[in-house]
VEXLO-389608 format. One record per atom (N, C-alpha, C): x, y, z. Coordinates in steps of 0.05 Angstrom, whole numbers, plus 32768, in hexadecimal, padded with zeros to 4 digits. Example, Ala and Ser with C-alpha at 12.3 -4.5 7.8 and 13.67 -1.06 7.14 Angstrom:
2
81087F8E809C;80F67FA6809C;81087FBE809C;81017FD3808E;81117FEB808F;81028001809D;
***
This chain:
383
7F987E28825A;7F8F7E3E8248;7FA57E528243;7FB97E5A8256;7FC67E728250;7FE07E5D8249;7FE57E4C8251;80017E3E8232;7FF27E3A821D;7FD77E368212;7FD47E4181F3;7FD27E4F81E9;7FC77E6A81FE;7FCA7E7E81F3;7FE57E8C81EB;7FFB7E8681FF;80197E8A81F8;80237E7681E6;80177E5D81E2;80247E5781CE;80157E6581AE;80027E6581A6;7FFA7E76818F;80057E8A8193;80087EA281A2;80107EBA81A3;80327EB3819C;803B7EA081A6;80567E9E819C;80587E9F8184;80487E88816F;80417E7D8157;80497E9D813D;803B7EAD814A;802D7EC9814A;80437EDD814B;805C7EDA8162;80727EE78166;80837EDF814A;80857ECB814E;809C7EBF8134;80947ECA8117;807B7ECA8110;807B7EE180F8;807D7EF080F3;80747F038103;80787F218111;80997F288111;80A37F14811C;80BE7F22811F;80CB7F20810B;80C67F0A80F6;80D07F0080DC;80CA7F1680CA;80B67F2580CA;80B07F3680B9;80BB7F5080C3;80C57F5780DD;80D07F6F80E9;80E97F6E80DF;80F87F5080E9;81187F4E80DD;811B7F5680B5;81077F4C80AC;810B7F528092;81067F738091;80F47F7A8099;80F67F9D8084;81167FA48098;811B7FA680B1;81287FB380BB;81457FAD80AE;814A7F8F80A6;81657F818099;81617F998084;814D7FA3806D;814B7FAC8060;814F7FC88057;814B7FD4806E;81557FF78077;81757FEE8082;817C7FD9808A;81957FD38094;81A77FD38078;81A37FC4805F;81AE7FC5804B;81A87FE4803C;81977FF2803D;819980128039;81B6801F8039;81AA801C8057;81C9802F8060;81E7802B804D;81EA800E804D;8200800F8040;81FB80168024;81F08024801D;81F080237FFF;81EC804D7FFD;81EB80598015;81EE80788014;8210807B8006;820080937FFA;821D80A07FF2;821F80C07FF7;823380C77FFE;823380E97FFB;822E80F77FDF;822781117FEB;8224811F7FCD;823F81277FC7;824081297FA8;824C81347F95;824C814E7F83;8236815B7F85;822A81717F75;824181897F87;824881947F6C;825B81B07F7D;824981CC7F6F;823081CA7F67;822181E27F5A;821981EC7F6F;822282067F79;820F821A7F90;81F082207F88;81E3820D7F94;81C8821A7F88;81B682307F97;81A182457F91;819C82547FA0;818C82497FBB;819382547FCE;818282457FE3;817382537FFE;8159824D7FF8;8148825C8011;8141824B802F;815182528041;815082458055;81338251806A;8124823E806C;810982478076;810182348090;8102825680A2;80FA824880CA;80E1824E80CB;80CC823380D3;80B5823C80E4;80B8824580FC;80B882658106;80B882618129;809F82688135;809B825F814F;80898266815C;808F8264817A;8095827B8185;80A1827C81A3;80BA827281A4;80D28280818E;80E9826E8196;8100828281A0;80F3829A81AD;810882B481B3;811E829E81C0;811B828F81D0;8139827C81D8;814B827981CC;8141827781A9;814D8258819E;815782668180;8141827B817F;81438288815A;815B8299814C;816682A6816A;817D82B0815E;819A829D8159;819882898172;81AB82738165;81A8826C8150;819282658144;819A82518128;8196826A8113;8194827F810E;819482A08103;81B6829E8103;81BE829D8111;81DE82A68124;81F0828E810C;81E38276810B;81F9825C8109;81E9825E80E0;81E3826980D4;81D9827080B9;81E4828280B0;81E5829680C3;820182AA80B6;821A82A380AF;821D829780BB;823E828E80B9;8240827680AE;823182718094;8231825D8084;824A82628076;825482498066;826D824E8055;8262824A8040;824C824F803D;823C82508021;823882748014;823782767FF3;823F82917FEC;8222829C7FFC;821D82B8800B;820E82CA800F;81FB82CE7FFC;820782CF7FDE;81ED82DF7FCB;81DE82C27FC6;81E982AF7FCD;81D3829B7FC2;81C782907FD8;81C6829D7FE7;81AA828E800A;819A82AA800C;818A82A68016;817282AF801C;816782AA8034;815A82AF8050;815082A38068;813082AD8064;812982A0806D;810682A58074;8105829C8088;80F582AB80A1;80EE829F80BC;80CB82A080B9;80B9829280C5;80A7829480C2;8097829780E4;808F82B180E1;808582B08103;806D82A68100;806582918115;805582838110;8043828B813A;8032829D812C;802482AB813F;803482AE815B;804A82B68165;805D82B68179;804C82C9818F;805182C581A2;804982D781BD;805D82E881C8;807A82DA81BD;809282E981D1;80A582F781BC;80BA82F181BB;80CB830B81B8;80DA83028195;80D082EA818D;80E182DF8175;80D182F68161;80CC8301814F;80C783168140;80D98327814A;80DA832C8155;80EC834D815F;810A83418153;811083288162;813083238165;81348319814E;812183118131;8122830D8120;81278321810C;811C83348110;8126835A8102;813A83628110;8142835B8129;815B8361812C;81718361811E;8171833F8120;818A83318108;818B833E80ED;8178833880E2;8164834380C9;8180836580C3;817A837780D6;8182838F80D2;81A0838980D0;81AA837880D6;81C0837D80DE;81DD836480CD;81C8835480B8;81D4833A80A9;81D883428099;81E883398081;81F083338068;81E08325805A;81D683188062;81C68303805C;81A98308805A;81A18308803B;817E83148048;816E82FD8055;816583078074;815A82F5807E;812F830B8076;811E82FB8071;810682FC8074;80F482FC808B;80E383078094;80D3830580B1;80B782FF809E;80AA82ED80A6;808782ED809B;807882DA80AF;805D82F180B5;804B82E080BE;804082C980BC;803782BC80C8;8028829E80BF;800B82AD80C8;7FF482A480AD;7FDE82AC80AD;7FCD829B80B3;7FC282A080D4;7FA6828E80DF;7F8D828280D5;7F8C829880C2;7F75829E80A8;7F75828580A0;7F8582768092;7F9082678082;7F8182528086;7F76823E806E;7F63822A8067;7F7E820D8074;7F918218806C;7FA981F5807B;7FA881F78098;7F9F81DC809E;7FA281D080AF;7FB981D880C4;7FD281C780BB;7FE981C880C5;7FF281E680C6;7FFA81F580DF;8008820180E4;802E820280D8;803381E980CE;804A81F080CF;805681EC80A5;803581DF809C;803081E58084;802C81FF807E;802282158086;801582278088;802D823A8084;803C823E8099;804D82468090;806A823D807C;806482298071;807782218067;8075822D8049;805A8221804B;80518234802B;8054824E8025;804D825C8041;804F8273803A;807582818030;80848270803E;809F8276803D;80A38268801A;80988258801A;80A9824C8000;808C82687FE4;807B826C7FED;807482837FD7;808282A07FD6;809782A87FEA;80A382BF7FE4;80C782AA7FE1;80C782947FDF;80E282937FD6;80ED828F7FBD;8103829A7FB0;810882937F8B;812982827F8F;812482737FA6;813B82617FA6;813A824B7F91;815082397F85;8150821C7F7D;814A82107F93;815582077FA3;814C81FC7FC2;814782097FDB;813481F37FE7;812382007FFC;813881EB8012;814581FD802A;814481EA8045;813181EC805B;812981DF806A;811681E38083;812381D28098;812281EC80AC;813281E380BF;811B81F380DD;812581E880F3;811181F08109;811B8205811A;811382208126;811E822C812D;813082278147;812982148152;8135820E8172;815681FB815C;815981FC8146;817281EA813B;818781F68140;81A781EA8139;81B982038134;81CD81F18121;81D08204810C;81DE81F280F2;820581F580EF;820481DF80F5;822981E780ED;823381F680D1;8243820880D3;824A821080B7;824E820B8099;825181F480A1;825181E38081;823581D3807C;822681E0808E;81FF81D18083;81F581DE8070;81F881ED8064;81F081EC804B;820381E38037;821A81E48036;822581DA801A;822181C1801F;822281B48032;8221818F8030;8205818A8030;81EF819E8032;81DD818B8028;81D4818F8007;81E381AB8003;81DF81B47FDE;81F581987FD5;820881937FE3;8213817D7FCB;820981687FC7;81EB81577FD7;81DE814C7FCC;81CC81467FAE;81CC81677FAB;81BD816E7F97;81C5816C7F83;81CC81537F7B;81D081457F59;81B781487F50;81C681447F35;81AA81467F18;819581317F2B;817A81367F2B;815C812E7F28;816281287F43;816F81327F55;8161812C7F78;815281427F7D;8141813B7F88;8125814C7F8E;812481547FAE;813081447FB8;812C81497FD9;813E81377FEC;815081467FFC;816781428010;815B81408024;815B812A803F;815C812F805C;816F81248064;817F812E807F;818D813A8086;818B812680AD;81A0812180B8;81A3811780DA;819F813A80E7;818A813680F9;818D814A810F;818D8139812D;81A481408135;81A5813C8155;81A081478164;81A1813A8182;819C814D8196;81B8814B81A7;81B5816D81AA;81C9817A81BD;81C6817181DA;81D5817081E8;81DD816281FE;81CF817C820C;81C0817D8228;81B681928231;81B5818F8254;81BF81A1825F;81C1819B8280;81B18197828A;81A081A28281;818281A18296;817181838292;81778173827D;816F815D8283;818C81458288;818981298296;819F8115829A;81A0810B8280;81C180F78279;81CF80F28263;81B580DB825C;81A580C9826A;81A280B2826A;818480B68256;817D80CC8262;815C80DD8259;816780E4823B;818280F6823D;81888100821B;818780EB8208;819A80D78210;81A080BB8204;818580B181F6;817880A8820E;815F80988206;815280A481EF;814D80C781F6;813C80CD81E2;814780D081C4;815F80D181CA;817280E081A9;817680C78199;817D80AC81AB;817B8090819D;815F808A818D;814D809381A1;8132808B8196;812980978180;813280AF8180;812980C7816C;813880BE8152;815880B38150;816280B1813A;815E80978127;81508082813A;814E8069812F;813880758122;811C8088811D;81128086810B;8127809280EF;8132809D80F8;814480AB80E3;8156809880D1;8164808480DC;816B806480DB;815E805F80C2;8145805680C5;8130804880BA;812D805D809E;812B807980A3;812A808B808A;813F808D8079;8150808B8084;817080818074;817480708065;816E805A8074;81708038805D;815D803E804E;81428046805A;81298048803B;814080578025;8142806B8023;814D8082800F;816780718007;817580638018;818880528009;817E80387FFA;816B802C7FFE;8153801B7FEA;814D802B7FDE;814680477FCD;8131804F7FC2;811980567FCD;811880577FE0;8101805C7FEC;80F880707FF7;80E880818005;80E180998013;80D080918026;80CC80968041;80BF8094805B;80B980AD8063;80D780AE8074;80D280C98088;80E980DA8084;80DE80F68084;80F28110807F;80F281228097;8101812C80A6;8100813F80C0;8100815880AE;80F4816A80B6;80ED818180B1;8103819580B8;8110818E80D3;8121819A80E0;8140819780CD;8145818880BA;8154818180AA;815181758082;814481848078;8138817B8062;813681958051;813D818D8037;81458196801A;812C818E8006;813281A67FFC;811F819C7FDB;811B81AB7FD0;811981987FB3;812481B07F93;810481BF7F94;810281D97F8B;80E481EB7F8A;80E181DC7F79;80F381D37F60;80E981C47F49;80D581B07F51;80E5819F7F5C;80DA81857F68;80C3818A7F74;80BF819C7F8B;80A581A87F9A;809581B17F8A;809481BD7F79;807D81C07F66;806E81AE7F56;8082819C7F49;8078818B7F2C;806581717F48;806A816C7F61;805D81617F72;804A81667F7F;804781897F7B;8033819C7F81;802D81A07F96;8047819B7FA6;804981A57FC3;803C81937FD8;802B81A87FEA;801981A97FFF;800981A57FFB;7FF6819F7FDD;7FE181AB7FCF;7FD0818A7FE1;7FD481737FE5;7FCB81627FE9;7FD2815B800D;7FDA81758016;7FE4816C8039;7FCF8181804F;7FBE8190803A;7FB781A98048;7FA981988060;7F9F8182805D;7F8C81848078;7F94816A8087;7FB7816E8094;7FC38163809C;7FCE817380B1;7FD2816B80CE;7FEB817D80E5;7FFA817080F1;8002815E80DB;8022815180E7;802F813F80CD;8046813880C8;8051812980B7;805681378097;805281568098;805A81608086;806F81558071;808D815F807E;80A181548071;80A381418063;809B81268071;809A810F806F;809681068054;8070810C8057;80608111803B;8062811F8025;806F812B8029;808481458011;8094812E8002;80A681288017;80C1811E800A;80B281057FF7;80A280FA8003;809080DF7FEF;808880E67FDC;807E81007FDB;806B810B7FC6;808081107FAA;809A81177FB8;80AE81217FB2;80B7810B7F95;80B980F87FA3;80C980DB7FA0;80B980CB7F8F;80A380CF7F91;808980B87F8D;808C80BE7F6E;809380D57F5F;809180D17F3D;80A480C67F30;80B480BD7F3D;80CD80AE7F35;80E080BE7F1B;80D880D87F1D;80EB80EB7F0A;810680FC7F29;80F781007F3C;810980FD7F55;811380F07F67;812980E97F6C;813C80E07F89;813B80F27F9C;813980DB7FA9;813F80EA7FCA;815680DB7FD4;816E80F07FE8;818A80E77FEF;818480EB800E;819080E08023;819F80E98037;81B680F08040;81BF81058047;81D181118047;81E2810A806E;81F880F9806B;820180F1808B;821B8100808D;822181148078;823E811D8080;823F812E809F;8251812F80B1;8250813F80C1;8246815A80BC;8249816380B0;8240817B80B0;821C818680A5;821E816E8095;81FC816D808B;81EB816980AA;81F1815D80B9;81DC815B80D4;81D7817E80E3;81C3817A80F3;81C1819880F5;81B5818F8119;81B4819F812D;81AE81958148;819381A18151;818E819C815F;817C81A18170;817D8192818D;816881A381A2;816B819D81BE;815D818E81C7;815E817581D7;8146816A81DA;8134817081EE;8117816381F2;8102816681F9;811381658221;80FF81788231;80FF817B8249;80F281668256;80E381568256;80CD8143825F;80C381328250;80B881178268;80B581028250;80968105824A;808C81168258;806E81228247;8073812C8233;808F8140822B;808D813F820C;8095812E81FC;80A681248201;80B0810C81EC;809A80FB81EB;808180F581F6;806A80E781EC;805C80F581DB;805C811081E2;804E812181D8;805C812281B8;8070812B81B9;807F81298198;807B81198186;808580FC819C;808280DF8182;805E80DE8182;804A80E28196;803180DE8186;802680F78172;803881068169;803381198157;80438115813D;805F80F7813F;806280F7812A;804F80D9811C;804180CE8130;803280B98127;802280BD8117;801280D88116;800980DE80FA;800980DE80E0;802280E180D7;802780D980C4;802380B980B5;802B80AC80CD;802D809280CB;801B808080AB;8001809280B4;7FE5808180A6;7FEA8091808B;8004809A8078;800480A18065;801B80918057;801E807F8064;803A8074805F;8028805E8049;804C80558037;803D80478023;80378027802B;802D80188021;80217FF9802A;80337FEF8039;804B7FE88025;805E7FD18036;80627FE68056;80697FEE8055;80737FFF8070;80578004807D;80458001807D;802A80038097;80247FE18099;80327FD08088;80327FB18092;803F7FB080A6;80597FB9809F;80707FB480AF;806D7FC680D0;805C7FD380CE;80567FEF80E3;80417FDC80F8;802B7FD680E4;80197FC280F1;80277FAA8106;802A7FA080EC;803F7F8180FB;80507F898112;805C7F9E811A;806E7FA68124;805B7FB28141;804A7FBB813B;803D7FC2814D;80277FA8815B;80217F9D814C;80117F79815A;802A7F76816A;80447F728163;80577F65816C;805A7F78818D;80607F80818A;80677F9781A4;80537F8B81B6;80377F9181B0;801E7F8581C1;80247F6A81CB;80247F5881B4;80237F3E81BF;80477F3981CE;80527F4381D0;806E7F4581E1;80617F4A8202;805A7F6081FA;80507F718210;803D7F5F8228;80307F4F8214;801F7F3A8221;802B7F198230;803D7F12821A;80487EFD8217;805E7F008228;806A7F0E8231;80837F0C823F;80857F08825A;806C7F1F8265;80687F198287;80597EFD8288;804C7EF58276;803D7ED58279;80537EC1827E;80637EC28273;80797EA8826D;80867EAA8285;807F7EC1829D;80907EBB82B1;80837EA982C4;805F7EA682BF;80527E8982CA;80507E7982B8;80507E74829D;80507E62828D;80677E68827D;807B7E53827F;80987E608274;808D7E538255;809D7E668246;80967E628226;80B07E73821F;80CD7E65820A;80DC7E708206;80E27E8981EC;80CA7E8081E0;80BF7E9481C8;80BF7EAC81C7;80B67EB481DB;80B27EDA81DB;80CC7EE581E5;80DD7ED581F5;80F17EDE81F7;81097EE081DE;81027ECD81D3;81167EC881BD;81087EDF81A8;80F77EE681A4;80E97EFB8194;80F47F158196;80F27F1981B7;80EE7F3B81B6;811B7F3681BB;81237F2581BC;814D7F2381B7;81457F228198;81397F188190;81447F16816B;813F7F378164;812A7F44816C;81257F5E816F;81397F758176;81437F6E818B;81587F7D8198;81767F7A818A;81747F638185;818A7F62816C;818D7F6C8156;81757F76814B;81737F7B8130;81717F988132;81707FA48148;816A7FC18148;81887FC3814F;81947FBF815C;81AE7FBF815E;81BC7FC48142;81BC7FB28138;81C87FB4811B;81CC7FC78109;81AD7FD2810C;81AB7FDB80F3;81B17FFF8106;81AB7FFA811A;81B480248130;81D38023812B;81E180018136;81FF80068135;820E8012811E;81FE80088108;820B801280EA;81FA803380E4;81EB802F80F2;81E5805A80EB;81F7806280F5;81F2805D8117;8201806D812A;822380738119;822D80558112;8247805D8109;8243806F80ED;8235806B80DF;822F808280C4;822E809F80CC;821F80A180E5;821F80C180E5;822C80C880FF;823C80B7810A;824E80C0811E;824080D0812E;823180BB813E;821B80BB8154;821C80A0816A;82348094816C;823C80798179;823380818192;82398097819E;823680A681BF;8221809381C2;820A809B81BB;81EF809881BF;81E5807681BF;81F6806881B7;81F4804781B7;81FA803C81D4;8205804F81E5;8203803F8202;81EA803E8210;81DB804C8206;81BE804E820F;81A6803681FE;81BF802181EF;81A5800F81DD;819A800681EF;81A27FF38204;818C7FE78210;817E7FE98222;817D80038233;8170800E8239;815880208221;815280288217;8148803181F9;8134801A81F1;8146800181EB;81357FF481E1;81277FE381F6;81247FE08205;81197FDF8222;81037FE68228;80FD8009821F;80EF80168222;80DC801E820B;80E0801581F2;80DF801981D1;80C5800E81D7;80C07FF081E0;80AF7FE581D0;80947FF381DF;808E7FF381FF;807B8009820A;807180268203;808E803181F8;8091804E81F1;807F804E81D6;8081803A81C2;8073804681A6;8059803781AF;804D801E81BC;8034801D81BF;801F803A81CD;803A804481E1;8028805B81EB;8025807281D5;803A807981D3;803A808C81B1;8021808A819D;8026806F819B;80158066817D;7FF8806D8188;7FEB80618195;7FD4805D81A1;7FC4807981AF;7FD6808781C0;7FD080A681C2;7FD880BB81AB;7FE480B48193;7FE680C28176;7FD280C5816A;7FC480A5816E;7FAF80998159;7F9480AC8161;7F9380AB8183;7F6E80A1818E;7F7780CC819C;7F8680CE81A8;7F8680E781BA;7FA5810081B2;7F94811381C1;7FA6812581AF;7FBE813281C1;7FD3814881B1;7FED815081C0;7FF2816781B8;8004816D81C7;800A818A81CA;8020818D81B8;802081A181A9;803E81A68195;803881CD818D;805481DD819A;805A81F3819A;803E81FF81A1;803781FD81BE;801E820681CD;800A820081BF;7FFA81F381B2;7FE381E881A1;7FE781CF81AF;7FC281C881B3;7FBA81AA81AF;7FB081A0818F;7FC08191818A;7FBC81848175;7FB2816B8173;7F9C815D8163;7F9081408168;7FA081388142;7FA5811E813C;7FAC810B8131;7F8C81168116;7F91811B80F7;7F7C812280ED;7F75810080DE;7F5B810180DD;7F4F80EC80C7;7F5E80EA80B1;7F6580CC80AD;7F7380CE808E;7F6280C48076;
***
């Protein structure tokens, strides 16, 4: 009974993986087809922080905006306090008094019929801004000096919306092996958002790094269809963005277009994170929730099939989850070298080791149970 069952389940592996190697070959041929921007028009630009409890974190990326090499009269800052308990309002009128730069302070209103907290304020920042482009970036970030002009030079005629590599900063208080794992894991979705946008395509946008024309945000009508959503904002923007086929969407890998951030303290958060970006997931368009599906059977029946074969040897699942490991290889080695992020490839196989357990647990506590994000419990909403 259990060599038939491993052998169907093998049967079962081999399509699965056939259909994983294809989309992924497919975001693999992406990549090579990015190009940098070209546009040298300074356009006006409102750079807009959700914070909420980031007295740590808010004057750094405040600090690393000033000292843009972009002209002064054409940026604008908006921070958005997003109900804080500690000291970020104050240290935000600090700066405020004392910049060149008009930076903005505004409440985020509780009142508010949206869902999403981090919609909520976003809107509210993009209704007092009269920029051409909007950036959104996260307050715990910190931007090198040339992040804004490299991600305005994306902005050729009819691109509607730029995202952007954010890394994570190397941090003492957690080990190299913990940074590795998570910053590999974190950028291969980013990988995957890359080659889409180099196909034509749109997936996934980080928030913490992402552009877009008001033009474009409007004629798509925004938020107007995300209100009763609390996760995958960006994401769904940038689609919404893309989806009328009068806008492009670019990625932007120049060094200086990436912007950082610190990573997570514990691996209770990093579950906690990725099952908060699984939400989004169930908005994604067809081909890609096949491929999400299939990809997710696959994991399971690995999961199953592998410890079996060590009483019933079956060479199938092993050759599955190596054709796997190969193909993820490929297509990280050619980001990693795109955005000059190689460091982080000594940690593949350990990463992918741990990948295939890590997104069943993700996926499955995203889907059914809920997580914590900037002191809120949040549950996964009905789609």
């Amino acid at each position: 009974m259990m060599r038939i069952f491993i052998e169907y389940t093998s049967v079962l592996l081999i399509f699965l993986l056939a259909v994983y190697v294809r989309q992924i070959l497919f975001f693999f041929r992406g990549l090579a087809r990015l190009t940098k921007g070209k546009n040298t028009v300074q356009h006006s630009v409102t750079v807009i922080i959700p914070a909420r409890n980031e007295e740590n974190y808010i004057e750094r990326i405040l600090n690393s905006l000033l000292i843009q090499d972009y002209p002064k009269e054409k940026l604008a800052i908006i921070v958005i306090d997003d109900q804080s308990t500690d000291r970020t309002p104050e240290i935000v009128k600090e700066i405020a008094q004392r910049s060149t730069v008009t930076i903005t302070l505004l409440k985020s209103d509780i009142t508010s019929t949206i869902r999403s907290p981090k919609i909520r304020a976003m809107t509210l920042g993009i209704q007092h801004s009269a920029s051409e482009i909007i950036i959104t970036t996260d307050a715990d970030c910190i931007a090198s000096p040339g992040w804004i002009s490299a991600i305005n030079s994306y902005f050729e005629e009819n691109v509607g919306v730029v995202t952007g590599l954010t890394k994570y900063g190397k941090d003492d208080r957690i080990s190299s092996p913990f940074w590795g794992i998570q910053f590999l894991d974190f950028i291969s979705y980013t990988a995957i958002a890359a080659g889409a946008i180099g196909m034509k395509r749109v997936l996934v946008s980080n928030g913490s790094n992402m552009a877009f024309s008001i033009e474009a945000f409007d004629e798509a009508d925004g938020f107007d269809a995300l209100t009763h959503i609390n996760t995958g904002d960006d994401s769904l923007l940038a689609q919404k963005i893309a989806a009328s086929g009068k806008w492009k969407a670019r990625f932007a890998f120049d060094d200086d277009a990436a912007i950082s951030t610190h990573p997570v303290m514990t691996w209770k958060a990093v579950f906690h994170q990725r099952m908060r970006w699984v939400g989004q997931t169930a908005y994604y368009p067809p081909y890609m929730m096949f491929f999400m599906i299939c990809t997710f059977i696959m994991y399971v029946a690995l999961t199953i099939a592998l410890p079996l074969t060590l009483v019933e040897w079956n060479i199938i699942p092993w050759i599955v989850v190596t054709g796997k490991f190969l193909t993820d290889y490929l297509i990280m080695h050619r980001f990693a070298t795109i955005t000059k992020t190689s460091d982080a490839m000594k940690y593949f196989i350990v990463t992918a080791i741990i990948h295939i357990p890590f997104v069943l647990i993700s996926t499955i506590g995203g889907y059914f149970f809920s997580f914590e994000w900037k002191e809120r419990t949040l549950k996964k909403e009905s789609a």
